[in-house]
Residue frames relative to the residue before (quaternion, step in Angstrom):
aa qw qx qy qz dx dy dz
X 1.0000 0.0000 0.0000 0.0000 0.00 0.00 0.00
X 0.7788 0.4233 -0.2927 0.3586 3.34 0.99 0.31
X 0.8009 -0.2973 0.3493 0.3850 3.61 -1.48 0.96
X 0.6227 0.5767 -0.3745 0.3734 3.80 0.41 -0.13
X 0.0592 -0.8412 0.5167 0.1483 3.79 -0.07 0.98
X 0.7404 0.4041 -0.4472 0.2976 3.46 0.73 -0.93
X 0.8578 -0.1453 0.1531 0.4686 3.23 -1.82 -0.85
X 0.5089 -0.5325 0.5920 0.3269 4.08 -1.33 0.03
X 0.7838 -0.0596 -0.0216 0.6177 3.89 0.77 -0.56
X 0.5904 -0.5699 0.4876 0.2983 3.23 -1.32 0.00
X 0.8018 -0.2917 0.3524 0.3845 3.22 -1.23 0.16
X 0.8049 0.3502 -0.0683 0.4742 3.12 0.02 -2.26
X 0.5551 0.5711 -0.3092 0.5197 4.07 1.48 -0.55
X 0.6768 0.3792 -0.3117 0.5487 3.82 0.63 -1.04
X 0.5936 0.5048 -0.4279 0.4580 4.43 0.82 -0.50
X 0.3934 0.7873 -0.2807 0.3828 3.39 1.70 -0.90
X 0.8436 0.1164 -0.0292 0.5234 3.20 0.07 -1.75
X 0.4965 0.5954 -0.5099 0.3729 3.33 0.54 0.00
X 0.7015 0.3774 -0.3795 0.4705 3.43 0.55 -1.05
X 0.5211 0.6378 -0.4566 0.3364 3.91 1.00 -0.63
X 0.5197 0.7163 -0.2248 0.4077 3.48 1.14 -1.62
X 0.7819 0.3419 -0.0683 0.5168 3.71 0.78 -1.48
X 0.4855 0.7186 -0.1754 0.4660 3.02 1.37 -0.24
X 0.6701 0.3440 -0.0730 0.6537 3.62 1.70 -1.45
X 0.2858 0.8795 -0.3802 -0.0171 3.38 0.18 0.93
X 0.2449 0.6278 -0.5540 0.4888 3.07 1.52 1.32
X 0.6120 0.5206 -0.3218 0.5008 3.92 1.25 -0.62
X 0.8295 0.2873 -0.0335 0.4778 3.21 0.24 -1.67
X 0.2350 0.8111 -0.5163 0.1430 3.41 0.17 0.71
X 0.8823 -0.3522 0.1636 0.2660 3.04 -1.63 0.65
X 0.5824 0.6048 -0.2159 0.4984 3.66 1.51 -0.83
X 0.7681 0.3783 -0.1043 0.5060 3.23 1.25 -1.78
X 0.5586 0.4142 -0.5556 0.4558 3.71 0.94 0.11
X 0.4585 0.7018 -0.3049 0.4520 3.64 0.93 -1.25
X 0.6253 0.2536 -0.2978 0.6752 4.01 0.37 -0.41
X 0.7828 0.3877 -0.3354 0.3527 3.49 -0.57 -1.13
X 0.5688 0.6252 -0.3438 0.4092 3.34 0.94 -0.43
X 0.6497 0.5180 -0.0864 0.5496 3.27 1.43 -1.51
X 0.5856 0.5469 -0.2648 0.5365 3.33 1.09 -0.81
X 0.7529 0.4441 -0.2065 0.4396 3.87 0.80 -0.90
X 0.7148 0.3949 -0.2065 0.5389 3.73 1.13 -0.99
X 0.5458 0.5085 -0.4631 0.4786 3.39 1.02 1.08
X 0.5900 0.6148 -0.3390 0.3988 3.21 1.27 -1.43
X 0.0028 -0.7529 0.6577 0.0250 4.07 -1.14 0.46
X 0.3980 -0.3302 -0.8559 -0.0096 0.94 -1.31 2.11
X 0.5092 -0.5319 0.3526 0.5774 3.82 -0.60 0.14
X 0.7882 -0.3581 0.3780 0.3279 2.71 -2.62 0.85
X 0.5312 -0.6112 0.5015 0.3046 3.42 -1.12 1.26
X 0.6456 0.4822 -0.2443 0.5394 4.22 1.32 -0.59
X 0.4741 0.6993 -0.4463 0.2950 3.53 0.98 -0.56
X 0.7735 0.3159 -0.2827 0.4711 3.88 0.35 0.23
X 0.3822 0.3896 -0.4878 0.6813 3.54 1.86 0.26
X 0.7694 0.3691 -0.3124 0.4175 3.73 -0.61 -0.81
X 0.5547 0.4925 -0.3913 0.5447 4.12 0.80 0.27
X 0.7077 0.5068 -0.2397 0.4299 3.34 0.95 -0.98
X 0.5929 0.4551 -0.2757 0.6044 3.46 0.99 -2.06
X 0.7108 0.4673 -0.3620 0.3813 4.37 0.02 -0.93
X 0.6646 0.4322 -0.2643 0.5492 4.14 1.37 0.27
X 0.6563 0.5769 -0.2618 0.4099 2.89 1.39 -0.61
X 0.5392 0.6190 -0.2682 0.5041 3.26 2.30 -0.99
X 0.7769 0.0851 0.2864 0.5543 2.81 0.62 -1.82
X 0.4730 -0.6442 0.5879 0.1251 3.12 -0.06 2.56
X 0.6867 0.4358 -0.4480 0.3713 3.77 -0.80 -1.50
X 0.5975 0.6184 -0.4025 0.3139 3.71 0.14 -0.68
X 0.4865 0.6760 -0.4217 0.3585 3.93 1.15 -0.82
X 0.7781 0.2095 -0.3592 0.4707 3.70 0.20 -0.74
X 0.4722 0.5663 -0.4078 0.5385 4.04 0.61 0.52
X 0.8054 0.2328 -0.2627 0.4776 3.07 0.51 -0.36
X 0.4353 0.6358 -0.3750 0.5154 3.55 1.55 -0.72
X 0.7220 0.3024 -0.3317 0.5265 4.21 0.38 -0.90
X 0.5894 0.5927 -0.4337 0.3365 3.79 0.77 -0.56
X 0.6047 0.6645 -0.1301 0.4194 3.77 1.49 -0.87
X 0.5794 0.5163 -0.1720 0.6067 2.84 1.52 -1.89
X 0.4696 0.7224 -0.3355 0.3808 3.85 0.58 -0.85
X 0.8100 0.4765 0.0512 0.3381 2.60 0.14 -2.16
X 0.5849 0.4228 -0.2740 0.6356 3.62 0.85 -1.58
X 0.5801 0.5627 -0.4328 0.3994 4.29 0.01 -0.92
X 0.7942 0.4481 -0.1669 0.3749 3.47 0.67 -1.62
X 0.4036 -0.8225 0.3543 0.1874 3.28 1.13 -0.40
């Protein structure tokens, strides 16, 4: 509701909290990237972050690689 046109954070501010986000991993945990992931590789077009947050979500949590490895495979199929 307010007079304010540009962005809410910056660039280098939104890389900010992301990394904070990955950072809480009693919050953000393997289950909840795992949805959000699933939640994102539906969304069209995909999240403009959606291949930072695939990466930073392996980088948390190795096991994730074949989850994300069919999420791709998905994805490359779907065109």
């Amino acid at each position: 509701g307010s007079a304010h046109t540009g962005p809410a954070l910056t660039p280098v501010e939104i890389t900010d909290a992301c990394s904070a986000c990955f950072e809480q991993r009693t919050v953000f945990t393997q289950q909840v990237l795992e949805r959000a992931l699933s939640q994102m590789v539906v969304q069209t077009p995909l999240p403009l972050l959606f291949m930072r947050t695939v990466i930073q979500s392996i980088h948390a949590f190795p096991s994730l690689v074949d989850f994300v490895m069919e999420i791709l495979s998905k994805l490359v199929s779907k065109q």
